[in-house]
C-alpha positions in Angstrom: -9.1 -47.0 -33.2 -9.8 -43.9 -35.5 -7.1 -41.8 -37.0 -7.3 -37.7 -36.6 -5.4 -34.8 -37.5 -7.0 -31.5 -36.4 -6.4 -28.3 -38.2 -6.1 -24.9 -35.4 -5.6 -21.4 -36.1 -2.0 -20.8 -36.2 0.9 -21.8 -33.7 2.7 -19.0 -32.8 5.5 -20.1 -30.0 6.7 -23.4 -28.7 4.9 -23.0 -26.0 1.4 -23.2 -27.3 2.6 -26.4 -28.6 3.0 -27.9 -25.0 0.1 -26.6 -23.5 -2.0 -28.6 -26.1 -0.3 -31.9 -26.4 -0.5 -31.9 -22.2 -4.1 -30.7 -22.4 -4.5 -34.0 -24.8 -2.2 -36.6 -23.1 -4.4 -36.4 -20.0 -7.8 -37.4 -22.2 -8.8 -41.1 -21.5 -9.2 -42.7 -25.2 -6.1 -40.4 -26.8 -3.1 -42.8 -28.0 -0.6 -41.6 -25.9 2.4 -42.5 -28.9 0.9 -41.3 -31.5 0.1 -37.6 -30.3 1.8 -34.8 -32.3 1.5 -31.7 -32.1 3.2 -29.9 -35.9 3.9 -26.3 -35.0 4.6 -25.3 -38.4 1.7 -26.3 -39.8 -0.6 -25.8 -36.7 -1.9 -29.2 -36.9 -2.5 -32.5 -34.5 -1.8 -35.8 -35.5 -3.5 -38.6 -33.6 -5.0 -42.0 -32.3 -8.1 -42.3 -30.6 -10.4 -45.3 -29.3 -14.0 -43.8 -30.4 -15.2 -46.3 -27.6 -13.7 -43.7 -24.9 -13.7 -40.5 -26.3 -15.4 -38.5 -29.3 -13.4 -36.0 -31.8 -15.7 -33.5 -30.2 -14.4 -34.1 -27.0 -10.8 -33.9 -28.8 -11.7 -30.3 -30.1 -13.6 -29.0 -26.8 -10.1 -30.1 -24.6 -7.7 -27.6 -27.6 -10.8 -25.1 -27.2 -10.3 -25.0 -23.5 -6.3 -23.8 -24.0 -7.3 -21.2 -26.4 -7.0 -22.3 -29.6 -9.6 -22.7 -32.4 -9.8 -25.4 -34.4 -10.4 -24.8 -38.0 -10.9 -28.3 -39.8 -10.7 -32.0 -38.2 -10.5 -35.2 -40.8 -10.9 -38.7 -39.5 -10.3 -41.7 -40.8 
């Protein structure tokens, strides 16, 4: 299980929020529990199994709801 937290371009309502943590919830591999989206600091926080799904995958499914993603760290 890696550990990622994605930087986007900024948040700017609630609602963008929603739209990308259901976009993610709905990825096989994602760690349902440990997926947050920060609004303030336009960042996701999560768990993946690299087994099921790459970071690239991660990014592509945020892309897809219209939001760039700046910066992604894994560890």
């Amino acid at each position: 299980m890696k550990s990622a937290t994605i930087q986007m371009e900024t948040l700017t309502c609630p609602s963008c929020l929603q739209k990308i943590e259901g976009a993610l919830k709905d990825l096989d591999g994602v760690e349902k529990d440990t997926l947050k989206v920060l609004f303030n600091s336009s960042k996701v926080k999560l768990n993946f199994d690299e087994d099921k799904i790459t970071l690239a995958e991660i990014e592509a499914a945020i892309n897809r709801q219209g939001y760039k993603v700046l910066q992604s760290k894994v560890k």
